[in-house]
C-alpha positions as CSV (number, residue, x, y, z in Angstrom):
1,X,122.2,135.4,-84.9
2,X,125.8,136.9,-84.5
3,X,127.9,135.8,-87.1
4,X,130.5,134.9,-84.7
5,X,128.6,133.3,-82.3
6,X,127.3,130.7,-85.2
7,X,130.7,129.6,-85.7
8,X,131.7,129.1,-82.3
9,X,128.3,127.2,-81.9
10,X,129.3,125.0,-85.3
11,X,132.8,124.1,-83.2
12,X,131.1,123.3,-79.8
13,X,128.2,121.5,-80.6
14,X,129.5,118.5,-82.5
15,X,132.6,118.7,-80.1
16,X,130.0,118.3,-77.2
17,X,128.3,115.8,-79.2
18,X,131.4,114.0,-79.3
19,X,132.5,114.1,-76.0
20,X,128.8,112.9,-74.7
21,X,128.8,110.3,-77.0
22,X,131.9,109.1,-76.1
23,X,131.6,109.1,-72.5
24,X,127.8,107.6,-72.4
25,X,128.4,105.0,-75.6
26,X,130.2,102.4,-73.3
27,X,127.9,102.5,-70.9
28,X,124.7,102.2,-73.2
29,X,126.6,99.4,-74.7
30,X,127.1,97.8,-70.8
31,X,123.4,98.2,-70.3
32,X,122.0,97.0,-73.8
33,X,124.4,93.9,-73.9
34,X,122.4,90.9,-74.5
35,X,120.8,93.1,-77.5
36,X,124.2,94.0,-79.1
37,X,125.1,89.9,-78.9
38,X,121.8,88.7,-80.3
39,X,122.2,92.0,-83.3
40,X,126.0,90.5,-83.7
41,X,124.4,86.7,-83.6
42,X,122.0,87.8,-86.4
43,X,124.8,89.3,-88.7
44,X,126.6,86.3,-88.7
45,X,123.7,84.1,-89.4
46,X,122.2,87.1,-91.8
47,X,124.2,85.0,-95.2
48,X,123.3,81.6,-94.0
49,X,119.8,82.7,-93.9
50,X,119.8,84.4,-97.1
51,X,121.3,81.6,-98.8
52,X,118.8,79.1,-97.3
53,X,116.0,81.6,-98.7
54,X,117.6,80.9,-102.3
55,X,118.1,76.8,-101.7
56,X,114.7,76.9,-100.3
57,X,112.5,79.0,-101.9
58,X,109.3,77.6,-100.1
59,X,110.4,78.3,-96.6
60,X,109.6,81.6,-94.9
61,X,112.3,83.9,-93.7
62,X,111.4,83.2,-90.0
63,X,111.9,79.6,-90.2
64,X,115.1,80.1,-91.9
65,X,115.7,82.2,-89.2
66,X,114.6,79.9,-86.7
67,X,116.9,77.0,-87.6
68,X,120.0,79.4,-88.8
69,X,119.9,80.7,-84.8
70,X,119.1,77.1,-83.4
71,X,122.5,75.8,-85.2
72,X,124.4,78.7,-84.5
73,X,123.9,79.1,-81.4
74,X,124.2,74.9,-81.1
75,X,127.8,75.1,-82.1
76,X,128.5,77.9,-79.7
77,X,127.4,76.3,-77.0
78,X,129.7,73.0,-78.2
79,X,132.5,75.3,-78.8
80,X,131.8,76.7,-74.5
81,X,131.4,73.5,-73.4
82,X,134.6,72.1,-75.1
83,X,136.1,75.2,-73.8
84,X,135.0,75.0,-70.2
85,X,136.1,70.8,-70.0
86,X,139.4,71.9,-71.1
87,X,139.2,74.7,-68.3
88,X,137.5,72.4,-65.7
89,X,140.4,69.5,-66.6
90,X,142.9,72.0,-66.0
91,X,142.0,72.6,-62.2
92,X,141.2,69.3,-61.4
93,X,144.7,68.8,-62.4
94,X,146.1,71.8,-60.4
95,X,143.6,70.7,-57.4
96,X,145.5,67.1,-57.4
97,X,149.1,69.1,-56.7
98,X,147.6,70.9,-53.9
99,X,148.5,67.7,-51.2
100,X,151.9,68.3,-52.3
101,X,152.0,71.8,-52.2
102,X,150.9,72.1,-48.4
103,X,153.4,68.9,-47.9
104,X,155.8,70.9,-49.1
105,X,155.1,74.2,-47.2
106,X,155.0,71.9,-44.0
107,X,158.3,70.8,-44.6
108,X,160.0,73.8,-45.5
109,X,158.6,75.3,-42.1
110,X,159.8,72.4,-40.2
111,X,162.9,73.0,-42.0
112,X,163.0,76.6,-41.2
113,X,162.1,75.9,-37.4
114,X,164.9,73.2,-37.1
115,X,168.0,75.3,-39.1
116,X,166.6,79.0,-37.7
117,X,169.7,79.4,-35.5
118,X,172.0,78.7,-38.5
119,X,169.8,81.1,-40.5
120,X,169.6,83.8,-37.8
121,X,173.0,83.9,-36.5
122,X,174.3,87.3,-35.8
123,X,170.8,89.1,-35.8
124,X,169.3,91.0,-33.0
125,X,167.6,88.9,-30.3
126,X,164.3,90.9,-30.8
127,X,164.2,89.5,-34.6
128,X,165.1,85.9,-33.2
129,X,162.3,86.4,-31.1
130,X,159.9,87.4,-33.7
131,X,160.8,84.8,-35.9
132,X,160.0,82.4,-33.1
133,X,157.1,83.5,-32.8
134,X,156.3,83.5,-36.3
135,X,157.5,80.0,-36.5
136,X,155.4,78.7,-32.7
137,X,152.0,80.4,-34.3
138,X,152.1,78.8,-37.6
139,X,148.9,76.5,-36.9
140,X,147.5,79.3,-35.7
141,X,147.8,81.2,-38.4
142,X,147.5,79.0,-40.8
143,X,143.8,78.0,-39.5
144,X,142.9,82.1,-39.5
145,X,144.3,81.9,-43.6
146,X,142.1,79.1,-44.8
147,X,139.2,80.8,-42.7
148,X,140.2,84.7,-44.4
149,X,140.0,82.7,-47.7
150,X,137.1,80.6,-47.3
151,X,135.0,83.1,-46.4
152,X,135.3,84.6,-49.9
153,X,135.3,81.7,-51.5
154,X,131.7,80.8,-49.6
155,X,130.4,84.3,-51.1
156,X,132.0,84.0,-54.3
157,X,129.7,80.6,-54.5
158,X,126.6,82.4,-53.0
159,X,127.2,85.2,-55.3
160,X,127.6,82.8,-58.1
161,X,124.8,81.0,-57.3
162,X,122.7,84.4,-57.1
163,X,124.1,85.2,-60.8
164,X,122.2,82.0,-62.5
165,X,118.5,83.5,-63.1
166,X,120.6,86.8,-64.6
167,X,122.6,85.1,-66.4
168,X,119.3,82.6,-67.7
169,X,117.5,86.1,-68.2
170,X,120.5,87.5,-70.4
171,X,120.8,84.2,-72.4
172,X,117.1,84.4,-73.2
173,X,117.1,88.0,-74.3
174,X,120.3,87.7,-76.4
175,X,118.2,84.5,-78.2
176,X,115.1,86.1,-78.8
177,X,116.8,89.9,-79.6
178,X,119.1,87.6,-82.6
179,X,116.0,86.3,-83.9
180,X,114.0,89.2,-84.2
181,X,116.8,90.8,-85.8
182,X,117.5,87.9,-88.4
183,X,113.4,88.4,-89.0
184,X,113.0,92.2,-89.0
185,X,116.8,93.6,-88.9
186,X,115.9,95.1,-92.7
187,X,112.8,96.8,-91.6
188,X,114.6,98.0,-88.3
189,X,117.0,100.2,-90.2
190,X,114.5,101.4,-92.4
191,X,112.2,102.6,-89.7
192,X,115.5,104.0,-87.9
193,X,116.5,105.6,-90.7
194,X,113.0,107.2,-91.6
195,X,114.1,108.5,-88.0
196,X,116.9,110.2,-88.6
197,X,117.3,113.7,-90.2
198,X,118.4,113.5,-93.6
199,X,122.3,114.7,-93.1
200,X,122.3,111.9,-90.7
201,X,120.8,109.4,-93.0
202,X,123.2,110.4,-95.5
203,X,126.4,109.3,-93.0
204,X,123.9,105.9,-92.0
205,X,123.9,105.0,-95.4
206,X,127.6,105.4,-96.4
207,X,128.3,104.3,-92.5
208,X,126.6,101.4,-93.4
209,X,128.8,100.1,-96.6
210,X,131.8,101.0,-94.5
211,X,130.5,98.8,-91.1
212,X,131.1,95.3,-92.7
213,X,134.1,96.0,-93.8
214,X,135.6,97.4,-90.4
215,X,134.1,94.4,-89.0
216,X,135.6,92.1,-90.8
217,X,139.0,93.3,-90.7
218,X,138.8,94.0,-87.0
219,X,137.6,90.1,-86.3
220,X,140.2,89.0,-88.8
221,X,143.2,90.9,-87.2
222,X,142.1,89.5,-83.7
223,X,141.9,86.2,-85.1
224,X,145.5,86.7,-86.5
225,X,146.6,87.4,-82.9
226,X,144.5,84.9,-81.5
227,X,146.4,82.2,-83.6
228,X,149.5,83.7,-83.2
229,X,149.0,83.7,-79.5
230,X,147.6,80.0,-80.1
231,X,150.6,78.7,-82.0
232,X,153.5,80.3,-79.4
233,X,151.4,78.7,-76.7
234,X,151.1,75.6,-78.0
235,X,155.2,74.8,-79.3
236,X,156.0,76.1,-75.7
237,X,153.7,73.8,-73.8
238,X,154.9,70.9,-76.6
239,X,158.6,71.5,-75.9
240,X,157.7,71.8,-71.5
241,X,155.4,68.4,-72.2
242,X,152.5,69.6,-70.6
243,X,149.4,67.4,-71.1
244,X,146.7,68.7,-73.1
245,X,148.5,71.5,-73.8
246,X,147.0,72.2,-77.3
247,X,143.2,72.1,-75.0
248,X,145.0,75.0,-72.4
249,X,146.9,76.8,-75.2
250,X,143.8,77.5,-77.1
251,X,141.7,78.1,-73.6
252,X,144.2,80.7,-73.1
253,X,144.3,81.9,-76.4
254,X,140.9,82.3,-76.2
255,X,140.7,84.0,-73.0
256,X,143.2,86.2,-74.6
257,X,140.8,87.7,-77.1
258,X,138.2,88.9,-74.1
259,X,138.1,91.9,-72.2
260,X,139.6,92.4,-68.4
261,X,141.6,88.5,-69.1
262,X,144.9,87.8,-71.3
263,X,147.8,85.0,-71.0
264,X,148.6,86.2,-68.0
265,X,145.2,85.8,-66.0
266,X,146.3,81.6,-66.3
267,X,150.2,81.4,-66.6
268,X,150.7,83.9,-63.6
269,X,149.1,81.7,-60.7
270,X,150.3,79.1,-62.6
271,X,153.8,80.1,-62.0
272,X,152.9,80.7,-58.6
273,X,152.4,77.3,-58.3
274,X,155.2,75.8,-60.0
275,X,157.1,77.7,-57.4
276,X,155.7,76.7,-54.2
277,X,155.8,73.0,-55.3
278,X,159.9,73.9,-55.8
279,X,159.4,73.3,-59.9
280,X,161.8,76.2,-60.5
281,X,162.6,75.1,-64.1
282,X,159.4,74.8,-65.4
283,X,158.0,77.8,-63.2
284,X,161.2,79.4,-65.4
285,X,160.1,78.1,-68.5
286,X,156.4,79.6,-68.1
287,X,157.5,82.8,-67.6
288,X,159.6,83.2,-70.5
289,X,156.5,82.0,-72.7
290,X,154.6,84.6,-70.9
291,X,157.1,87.3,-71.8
292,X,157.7,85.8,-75.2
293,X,153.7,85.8,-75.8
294,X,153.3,89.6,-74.6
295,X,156.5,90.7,-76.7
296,X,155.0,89.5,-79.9
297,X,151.6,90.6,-79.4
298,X,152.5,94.3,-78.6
299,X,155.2,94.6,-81.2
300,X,152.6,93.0,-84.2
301,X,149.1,94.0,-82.7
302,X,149.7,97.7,-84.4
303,X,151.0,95.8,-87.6
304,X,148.2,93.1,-88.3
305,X,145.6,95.7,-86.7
306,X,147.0,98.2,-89.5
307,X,146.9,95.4,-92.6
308,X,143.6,94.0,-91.8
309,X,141.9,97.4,-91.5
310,X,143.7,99.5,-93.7
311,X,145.0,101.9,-91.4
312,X,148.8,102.9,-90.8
313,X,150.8,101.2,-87.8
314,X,151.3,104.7,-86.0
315,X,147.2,105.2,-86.4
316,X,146.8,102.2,-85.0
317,X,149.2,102.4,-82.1
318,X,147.7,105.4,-81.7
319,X,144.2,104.3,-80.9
320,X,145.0,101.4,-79.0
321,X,147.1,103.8,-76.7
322,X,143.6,105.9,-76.4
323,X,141.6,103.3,-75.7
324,X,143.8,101.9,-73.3
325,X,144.0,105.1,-71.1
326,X,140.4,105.6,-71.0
327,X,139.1,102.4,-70.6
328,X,141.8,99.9,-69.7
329,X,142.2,96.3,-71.7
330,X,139.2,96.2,-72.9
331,X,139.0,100.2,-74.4
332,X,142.0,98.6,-76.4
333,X,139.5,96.0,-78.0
334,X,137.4,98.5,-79.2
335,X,139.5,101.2,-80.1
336,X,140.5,100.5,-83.5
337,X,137.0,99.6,-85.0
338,X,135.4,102.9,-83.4
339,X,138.5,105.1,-84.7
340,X,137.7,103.7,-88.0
341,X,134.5,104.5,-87.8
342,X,135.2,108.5,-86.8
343,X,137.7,108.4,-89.9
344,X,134.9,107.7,-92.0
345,X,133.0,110.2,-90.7
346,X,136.3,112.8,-91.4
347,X,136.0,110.9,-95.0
348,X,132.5,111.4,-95.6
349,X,132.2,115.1,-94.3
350,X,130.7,115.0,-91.0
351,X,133.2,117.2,-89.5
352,X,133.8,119.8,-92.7
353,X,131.1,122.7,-91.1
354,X,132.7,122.3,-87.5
355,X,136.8,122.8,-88.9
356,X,135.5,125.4,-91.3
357,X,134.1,127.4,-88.9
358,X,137.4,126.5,-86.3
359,X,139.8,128.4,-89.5
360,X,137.4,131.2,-89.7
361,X,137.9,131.8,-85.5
362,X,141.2,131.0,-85.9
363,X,141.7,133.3,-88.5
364,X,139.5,136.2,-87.0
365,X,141.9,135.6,-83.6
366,X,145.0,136.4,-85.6
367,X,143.8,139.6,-86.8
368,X,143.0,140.5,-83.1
369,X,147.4,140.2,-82.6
């Protein structure tokens, strides 16, 4: 083959590679879901089962597994449900304002209809007369409102409704895909690695040392923020005296953490409704935690992402930037563990062929000028 036409194929190829990987990796990771939770389940119970193995010599691996996965996955379900009472109490508590709110709204528009002249004094007749008619058809449209929102809300049930056997399907696939991996997870990476060429197995097995540790400093810097997230919530909602607001502060917190939500997903309607029920104050006071909480998070996110995995704070502003153009909120999740991941690759070699060859062309170019 062409000499030159080997290195332009040792720049594309891995560059296609790349780019292919990168743009169907998400979505293989969308459709395999339940199996990525129940491998991620397995490699946190992986050193409880181990260290029931030693305590218990007489047990089998698969009943170690077996109750590791049962307790595991029994204190995340109490850790959901405690989660989703907090959540629950919160609307029922925003449900009991409602009466007031439309109170409220009716008086203002009474309010509005009896002071309109005052109000409207000096404006063209045609807006009077709008606003009169605005005013006269407020049952009206009022009644086609709540019908525009129930409809929704009926097929936002249905849909929900609809959701359970998927949802019962996932959970059971995520359970059984954890256990099998606690059982057989060592004999699955062998066989995958038999698999693999050998200058891929090579980058699996260094890969491999490499994955814990950008796992654990990626949970650990979240955590960090989490808490941090958790503490400003939690001295704001003390000082506003909102009840159970160590419950809502670590809901939020929580819902923080997750893709497509954040603080603003619950303090934004909640603002909302501070407003309409004329709570300007504490509507105020919301705000400013909101802006406080999003100040702090973007100006330390680059810094505790940077200490907890090692990488500089312009590196790491750098991939969350990345991951947030291509893929939003939740591309910023993932960003720094997967740029991690392509700098050990840099580290180990994977890329040395591919920039050799790009210097060679680069070079043979300037001797063309």
């Amino acid at each position: 083959m062409n000499h030159r036409l080997q290195l332009i194929l040792n720049v594309l190829v891995p560059i296609l590679f790349l780019l292919g990987a990168f743009l169907l990796l998400p979505k293989l990771l969308v459709f395999f879901f339940p199996f990525l939770l129940g491998a991620l389940l397995s490699l946190l119970a992986s050193p409880l089962i181990r260290l029931l193995n030693r305590r218990s010599p007489l047990m089998k691996r698969q009943h170690a597994s077996a109750v590791i996965m049962i307790l595991l996955l029994a204190l995340i379900g109490f850790l959901l449900y405690w989660l989703l009472a907090a959540g629950l109490h919160f609307v029922k508590l925003l449900l009991r304002r409602l009466p007031d709110m439309a109170q409220w709204l009716l008086t203002s528009l009474r309010a509005l209809a009896g002071e309109r002249r005052k109000l409207l004094f000096g404006m063209p007749d045609q807006l009077n007369r709008i606003i009169d008619n605005l005013i006269a058809n407020s049952d009206a449209y009022g009644e086609e409102l709540i019908g525009r929102l129930s409809s929704p809300a009926f097929s936002a049930s249905l849909d929900l409704v609809k959701s359970v056997p998927t949802l019962l399907v996932y959970l059971v696939v995520t359970i059984l895909s954890g256990f099998c991996f606690c059982k057989d997870g060592e004999r699955y990476l062998k066989r995958l690695r038999e698999l693999l060429p050998e200058r891929f197995r090579r980058y699996f097995s260094l890969l491999r040392q490499d994955a814990w540790k950008i796992l654990h400093g990626w949970l650990l810097a979240n955590l960090e923020i989490m808490a941090l997230v958790f503490l400003l919530l939690s001295a704001g909602f003390f000082l506003l005296r909102i009840p159970y607001g160590i419950l809502i502060a670590l809901f939020i917190a929580f819902l923080d953490f997750l893709p497509l939500f954040g603080v603003g997903f619950i303090l934004w309607p909640w603002i909302a409704l501070e407003l309409l029920s004329q709570r300007f104050m504490e509507a105020f006071w919301l705000l400013l935690l909101y802006l406080m909480t999003q100040l702090v998070r973007q100006f330390l996110q680059p810094k505790i992402m940077g200490d907890a995995m090692g990488l500089p704070p312009l590196l790491t502003l750098l991939f969350l930037y990345l991951g947030f153009k291509f893929y939003g909120i939740g591309g910023m999740i993932f960003a720094i563990p997967l740029g991690m991941l392509f700098l050990s690759l840099y580290r180990f070699g994977a890329f040395d062929k591919m920039l050799d060859s790009a210097r060679e062309l680069f070079r043979e170019l300037l001797s063309f000028l």
